[in-house]
C-alpha positions as CSV (number, residue, x, y, z in Angstrom):
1,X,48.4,61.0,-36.5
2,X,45.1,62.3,-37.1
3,X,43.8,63.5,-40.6
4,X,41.2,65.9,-41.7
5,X,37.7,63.2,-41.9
6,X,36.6,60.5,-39.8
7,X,33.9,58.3,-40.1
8,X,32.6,55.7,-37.5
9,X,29.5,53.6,-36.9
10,X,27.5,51.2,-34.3
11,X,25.2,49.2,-33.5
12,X,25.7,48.7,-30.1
13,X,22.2,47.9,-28.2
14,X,23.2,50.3,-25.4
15,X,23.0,53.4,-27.3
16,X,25.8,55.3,-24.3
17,X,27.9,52.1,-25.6
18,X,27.2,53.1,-29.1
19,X,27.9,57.3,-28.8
20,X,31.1,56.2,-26.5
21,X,32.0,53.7,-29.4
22,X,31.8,56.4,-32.6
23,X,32.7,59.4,-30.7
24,X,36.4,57.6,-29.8
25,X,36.9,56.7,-33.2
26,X,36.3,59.7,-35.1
27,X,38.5,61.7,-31.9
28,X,41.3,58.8,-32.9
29,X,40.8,60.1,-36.7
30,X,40.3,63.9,-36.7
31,X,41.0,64.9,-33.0
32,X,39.1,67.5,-30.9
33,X,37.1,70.7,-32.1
34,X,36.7,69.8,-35.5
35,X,35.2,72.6,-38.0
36,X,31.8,70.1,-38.5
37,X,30.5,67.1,-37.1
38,X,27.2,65.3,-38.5
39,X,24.9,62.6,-36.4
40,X,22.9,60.0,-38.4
41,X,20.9,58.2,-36.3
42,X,17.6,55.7,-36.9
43,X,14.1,56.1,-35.5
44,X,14.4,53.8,-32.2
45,X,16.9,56.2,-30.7
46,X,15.1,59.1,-31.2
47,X,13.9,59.5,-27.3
48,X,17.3,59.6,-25.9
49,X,18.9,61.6,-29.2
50,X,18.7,64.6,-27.6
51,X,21.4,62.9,-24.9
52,X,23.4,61.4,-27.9
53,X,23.7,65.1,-29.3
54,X,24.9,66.2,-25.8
55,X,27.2,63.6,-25.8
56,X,28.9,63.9,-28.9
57,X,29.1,68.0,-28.6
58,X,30.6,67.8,-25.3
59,X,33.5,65.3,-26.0
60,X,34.1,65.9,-29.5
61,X,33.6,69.7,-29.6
62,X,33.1,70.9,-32.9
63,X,32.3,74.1,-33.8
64,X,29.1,73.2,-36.3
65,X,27.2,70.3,-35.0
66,X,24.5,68.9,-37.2
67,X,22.1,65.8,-36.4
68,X,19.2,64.1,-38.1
69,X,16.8,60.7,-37.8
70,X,16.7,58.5,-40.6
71,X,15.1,55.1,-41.5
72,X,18.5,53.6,-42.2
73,X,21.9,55.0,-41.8
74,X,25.4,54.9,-43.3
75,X,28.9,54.7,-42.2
76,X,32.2,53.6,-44.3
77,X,31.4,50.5,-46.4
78,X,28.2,49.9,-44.4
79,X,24.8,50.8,-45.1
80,X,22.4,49.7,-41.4
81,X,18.5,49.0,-42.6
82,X,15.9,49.2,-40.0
83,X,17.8,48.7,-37.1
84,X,18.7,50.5,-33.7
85,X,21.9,52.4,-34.9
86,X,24.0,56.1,-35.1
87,X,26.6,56.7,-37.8
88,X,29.2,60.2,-36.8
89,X,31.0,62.3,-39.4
90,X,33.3,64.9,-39.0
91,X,35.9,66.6,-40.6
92,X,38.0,70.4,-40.7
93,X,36.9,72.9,-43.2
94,X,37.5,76.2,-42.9
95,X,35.2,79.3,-42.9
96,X,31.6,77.2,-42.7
97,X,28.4,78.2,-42.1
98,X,25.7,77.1,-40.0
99,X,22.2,77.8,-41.0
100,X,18.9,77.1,-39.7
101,X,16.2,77.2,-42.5
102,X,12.9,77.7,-41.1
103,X,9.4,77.8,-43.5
104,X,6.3,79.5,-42.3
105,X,2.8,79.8,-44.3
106,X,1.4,83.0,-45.4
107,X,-1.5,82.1,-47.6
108,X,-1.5,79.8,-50.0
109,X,2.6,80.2,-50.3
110,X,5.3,79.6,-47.9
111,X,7.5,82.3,-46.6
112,X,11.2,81.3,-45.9
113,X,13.6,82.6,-43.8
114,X,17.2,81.7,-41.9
115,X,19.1,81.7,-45.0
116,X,22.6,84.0,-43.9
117,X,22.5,87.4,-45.8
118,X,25.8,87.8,-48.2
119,X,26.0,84.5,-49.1
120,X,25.9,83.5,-52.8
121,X,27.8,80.7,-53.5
122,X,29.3,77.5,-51.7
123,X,27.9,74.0,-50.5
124,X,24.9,73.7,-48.9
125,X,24.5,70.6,-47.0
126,X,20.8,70.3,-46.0
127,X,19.0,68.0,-43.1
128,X,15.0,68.8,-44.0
129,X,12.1,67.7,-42.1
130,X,9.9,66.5,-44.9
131,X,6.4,67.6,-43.7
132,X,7.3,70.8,-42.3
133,X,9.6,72.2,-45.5
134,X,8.5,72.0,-48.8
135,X,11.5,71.4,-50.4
136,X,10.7,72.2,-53.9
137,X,9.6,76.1,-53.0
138,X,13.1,76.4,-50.7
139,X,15.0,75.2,-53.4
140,X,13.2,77.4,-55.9
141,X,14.0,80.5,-52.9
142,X,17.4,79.7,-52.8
143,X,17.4,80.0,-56.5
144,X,16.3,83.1,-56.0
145,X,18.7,84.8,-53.4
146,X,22.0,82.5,-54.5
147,X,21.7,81.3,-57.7
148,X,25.3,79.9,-57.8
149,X,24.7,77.8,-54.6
150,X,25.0,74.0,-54.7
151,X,22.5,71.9,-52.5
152,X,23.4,68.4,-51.5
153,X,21.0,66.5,-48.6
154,X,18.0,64.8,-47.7
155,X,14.9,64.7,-46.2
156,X,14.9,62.7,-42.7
157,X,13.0,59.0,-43.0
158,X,12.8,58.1,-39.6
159,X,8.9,58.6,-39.0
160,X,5.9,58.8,-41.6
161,X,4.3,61.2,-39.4
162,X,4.6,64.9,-38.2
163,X,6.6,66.0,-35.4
164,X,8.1,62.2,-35.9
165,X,11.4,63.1,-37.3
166,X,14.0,65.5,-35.5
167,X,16.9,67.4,-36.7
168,X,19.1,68.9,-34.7
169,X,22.3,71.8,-34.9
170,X,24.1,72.6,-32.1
171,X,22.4,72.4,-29.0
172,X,18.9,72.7,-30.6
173,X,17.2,69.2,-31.5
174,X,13.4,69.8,-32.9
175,X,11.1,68.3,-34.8
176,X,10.3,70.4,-37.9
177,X,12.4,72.9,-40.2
178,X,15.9,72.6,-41.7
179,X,19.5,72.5,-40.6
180,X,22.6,72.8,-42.7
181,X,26.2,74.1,-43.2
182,X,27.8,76.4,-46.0
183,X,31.2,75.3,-47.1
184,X,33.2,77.7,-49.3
185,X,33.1,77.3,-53.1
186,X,35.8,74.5,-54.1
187,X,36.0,72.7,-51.2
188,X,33.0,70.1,-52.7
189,X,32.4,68.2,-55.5
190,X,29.3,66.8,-55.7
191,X,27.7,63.3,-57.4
192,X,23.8,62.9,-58.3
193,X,23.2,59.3,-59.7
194,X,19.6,59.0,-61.1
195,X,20.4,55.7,-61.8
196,X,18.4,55.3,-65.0
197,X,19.6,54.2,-68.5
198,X,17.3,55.6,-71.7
199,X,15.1,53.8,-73.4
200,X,14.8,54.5,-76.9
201,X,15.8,58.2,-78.9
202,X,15.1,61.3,-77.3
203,X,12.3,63.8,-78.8
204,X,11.2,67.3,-78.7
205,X,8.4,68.1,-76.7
206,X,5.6,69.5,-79.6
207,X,2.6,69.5,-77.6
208,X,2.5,70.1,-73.9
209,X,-0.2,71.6,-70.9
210,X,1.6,71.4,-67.5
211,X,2.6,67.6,-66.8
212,X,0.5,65.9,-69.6
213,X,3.1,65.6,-73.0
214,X,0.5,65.3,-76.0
215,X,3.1,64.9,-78.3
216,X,6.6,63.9,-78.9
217,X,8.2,65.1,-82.4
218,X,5.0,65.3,-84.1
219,X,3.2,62.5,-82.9
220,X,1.3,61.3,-79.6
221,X,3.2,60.6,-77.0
222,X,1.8,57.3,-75.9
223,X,2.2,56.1,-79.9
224,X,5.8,56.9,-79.3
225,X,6.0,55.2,-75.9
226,X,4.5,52.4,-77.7
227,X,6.9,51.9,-80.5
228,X,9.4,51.6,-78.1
229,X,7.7,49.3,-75.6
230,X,7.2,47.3,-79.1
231,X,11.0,47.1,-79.8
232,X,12.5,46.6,-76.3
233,X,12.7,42.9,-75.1
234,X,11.2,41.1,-72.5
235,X,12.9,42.2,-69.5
236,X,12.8,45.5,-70.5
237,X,9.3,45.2,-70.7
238,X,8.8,44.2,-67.6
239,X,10.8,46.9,-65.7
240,X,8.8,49.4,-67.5
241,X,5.5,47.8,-65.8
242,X,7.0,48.1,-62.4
243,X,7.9,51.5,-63.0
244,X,8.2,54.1,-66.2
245,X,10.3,57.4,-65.9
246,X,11.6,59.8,-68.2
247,X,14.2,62.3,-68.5
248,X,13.7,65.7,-69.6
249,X,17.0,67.7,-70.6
250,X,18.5,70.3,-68.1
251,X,20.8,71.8,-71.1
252,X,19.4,72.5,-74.6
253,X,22.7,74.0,-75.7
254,X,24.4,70.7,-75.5
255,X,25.4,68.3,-79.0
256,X,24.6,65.4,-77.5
257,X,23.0,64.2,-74.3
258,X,24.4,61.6,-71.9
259,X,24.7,61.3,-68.6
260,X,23.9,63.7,-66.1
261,X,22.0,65.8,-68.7
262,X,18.5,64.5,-67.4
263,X,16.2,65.4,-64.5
264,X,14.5,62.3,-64.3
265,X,10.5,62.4,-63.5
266,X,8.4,59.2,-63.1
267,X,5.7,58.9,-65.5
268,X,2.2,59.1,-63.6
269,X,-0.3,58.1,-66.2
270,X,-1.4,57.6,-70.0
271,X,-4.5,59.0,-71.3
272,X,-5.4,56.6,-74.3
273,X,-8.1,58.8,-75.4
274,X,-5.8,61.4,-76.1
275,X,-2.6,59.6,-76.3
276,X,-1.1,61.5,-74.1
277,X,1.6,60.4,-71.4
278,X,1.8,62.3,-67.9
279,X,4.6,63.4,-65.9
280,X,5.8,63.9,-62.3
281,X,6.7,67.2,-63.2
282,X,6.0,70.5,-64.9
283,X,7.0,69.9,-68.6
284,X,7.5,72.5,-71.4
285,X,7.3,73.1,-74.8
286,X,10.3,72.4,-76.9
287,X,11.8,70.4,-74.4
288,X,14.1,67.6,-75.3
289,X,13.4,64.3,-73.4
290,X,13.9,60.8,-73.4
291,X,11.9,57.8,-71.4
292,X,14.2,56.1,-69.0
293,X,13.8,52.4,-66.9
294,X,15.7,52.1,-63.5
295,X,16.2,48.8,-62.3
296,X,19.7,47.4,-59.6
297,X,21.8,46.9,-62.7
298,X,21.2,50.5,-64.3
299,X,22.0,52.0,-60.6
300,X,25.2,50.5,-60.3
301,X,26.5,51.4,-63.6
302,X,25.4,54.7,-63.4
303,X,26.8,55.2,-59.8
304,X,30.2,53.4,-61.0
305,X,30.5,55.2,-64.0
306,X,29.9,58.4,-62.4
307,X,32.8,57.5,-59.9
308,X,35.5,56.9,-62.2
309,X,38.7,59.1,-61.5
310,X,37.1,60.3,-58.7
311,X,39.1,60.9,-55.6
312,X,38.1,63.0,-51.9
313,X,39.5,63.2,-48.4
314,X,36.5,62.8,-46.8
315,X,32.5,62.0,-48.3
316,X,28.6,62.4,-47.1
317,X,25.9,60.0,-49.0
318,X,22.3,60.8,-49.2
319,X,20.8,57.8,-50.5
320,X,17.1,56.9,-51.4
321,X,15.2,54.3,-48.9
322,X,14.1,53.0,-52.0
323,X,17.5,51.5,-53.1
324,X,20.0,49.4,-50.6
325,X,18.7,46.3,-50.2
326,X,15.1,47.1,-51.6
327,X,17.0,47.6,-55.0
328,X,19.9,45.5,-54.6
329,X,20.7,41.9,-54.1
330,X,23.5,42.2,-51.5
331,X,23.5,44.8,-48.8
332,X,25.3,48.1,-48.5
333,X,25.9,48.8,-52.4
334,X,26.4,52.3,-52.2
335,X,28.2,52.6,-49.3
336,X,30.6,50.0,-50.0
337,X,31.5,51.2,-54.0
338,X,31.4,54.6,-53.1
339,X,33.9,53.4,-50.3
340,X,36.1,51.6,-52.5
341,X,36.3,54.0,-54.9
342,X,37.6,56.8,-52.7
343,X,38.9,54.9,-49.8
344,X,37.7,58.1,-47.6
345,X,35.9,58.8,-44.5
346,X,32.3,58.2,-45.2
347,X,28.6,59.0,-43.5
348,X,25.2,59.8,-44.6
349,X,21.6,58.3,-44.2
350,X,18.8,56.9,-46.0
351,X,16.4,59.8,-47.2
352,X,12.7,60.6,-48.1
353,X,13.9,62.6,-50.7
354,X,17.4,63.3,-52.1
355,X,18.7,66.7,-53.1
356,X,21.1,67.3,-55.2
357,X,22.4,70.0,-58.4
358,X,21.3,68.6,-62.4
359,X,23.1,71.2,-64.8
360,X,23.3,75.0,-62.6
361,X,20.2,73.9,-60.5
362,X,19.0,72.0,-58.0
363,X,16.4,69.8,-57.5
364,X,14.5,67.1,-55.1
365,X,15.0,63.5,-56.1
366,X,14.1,60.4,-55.6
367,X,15.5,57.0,-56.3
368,X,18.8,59.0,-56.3
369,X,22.2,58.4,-54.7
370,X,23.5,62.4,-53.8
371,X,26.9,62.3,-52.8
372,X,29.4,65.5,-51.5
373,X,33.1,65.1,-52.4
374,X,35.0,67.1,-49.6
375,X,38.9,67.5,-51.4
């Protein structure tokens, strides 16, 4: 009896072992034709992925077929680092939409175009090339023309370089632009884990040019970084010099902030002279925000919490290369607490950049764990 997901994974060395292998077991799950399949696969296969895509969109059939590279991949409970490897998702969901997002320069801006006309809200699952897109300016363009959209996906890791990544849907595989689907509106839930935990109160943003705060409540921000530095203990300490962020509040009309209220932003730089503290990010005045450390243990309570009472037939993860075993002491920690907490079909890849919705937008990430819940 087959359901509506399937999931499957290899590492087979012989990569027409390794389609034959995940191809039969997502036909065993969901059968032929499904509504969407998805290819993850890692750098080393990328000169014979255009006969991988083939493969899979001759035997399996589906009607949207979808493909990126990625430095590391992900299927069920397993997460497969820097090795030879394709991970297949697939699953039925009625009335999707295949887009091809494609961004050309005029200027000193970026024109984009590809996005279907009449659409307004939804899921958008997005597969970007990272140096051909610029991912903040789509997202702001989507904005724009579907404000009510939600985008969850990544930016392919396969190759530091130009033209090194490829992403493919349907029978086109290429090297630059952006693929995706459109489910309807309820058919996703989605997850965004930051995975950061606050560090001292939040303040209001009283002094501000662009992405350098001057002051936080009244006073310089670096004395107010300080006086929290001065109160934390050692190990906290000691995560902040490895890395500092902080979290600046998506919703001002809320009572109290938690999580999921913050977009978090590394902190770049501190100006002593002027005591001021600057951010990865455009920051404005009156802003609430709140300095944040992210270390393995904040990431998995964050990521567990956020999972509670959650349930889905079927899931996609768009993970950070910065976290699996780079963050974490044992391998596949996403994967596999994301898989036994749902107990669903599951697929995604390693990223170069994570998108996903904090508050009614949404925004590039990194660090991040983005995760669609199809019900």
């Amino acid at each position: 009896m087959t359901g509506r997901f399937g999931a499957a994974v290899s590492e087979h060395p012989l990569l027409t072992h390794a389609t034959g292998e995940v191809v039969g077991q997502v036909l065993d799950q969901v059968g032929e034709a499904p509504d969407i399949a998805i290819l993850f696969a890692t750098g080393p296969t990328t000169g014979a992925l255009e006969d991988v895509c083939d493969a899979v969109r001759s035997i399996l059939a589906p009607t949207t077929f979808l493909a990126c590279t990625a430095v590391s991949i992900i299927g069920n409970q397993r997460e497969v680092e820097n090795v030879p490897a394709i991970s297949l998702w697939a699953g039925r969901i009625d009335d999707a939409t295949a887009v091809r997002l494609v961004a050309d320069r005029q200027g000193d801006g970026w024109a984009i175009s590809g996005f279907p006309a009449g659409i307004e809200r939804g899921t958008l699952v997005l597969l970007a090339d990272p140096f051909s897109v610029p991912v903040d300016g789509l997202l702001h363009h989507l904005h724009q023309i579907a404000p009510d959209l939600v985008v969850v996906g990544g930016l392919a890791s396969a190759s530091g370089v130009p033209m090194g990544n490829r992403v493919a849907l349907n029978g086109e595989l290429v090297a630059n632009g952006a693929v995706g689907v459109i489910v309807p509106e309820g058919a996703t839930r989605t997850i965004v884990s930051q995975g950061c935990r606050p560090l001292g109160d939040p303040f209001t943003v009283t002094r501000v040019q662009h992405n350098l705060i001057g002051e936080l409540g009244g006073r310089p921000a670096l004395e107010r970084l300080e006086e929290i530095m001065g109160a934390a203990d050692e190990g906290t300490r000691a995560l902040a010099k490895q890395g500092l962020h902080i979290g600046t509040v998506v919703n001002e009309q809320a009572v109290d902030f938690g999580r999921g209220d913050f977009l978090i932003r590394a902190v770049v730089g501190v100006d002593r002279d002027t005591g001021a503290v600057a951010v990865g990010d455009h920051v404005q005045l009156g802003q609430t925000v709140q300095f944040q450390i992210r270390d393995a243990a904040s990431a998995d309570e964050d990521l567990s919490k956020l999972l509670e009472g959650k349930s889905a037939a079927g899931a996609l993860l768009f993970t950070c290369n910065g976290r699996g075993t780079n963050m974490f002491a044992e391998a596949d920690h996403d994967a596999a607490l994301i898989h036994e907490a749902l107990h669903a079909p599951l697929a995604g890849m390693f990223c170069a950049g994570e998108i996903g919705p904090v508050g009614s937008r949404n925004y590039l990430h990194g660090f991040t764990a983005s995760i669609v819940l199809f019900d």
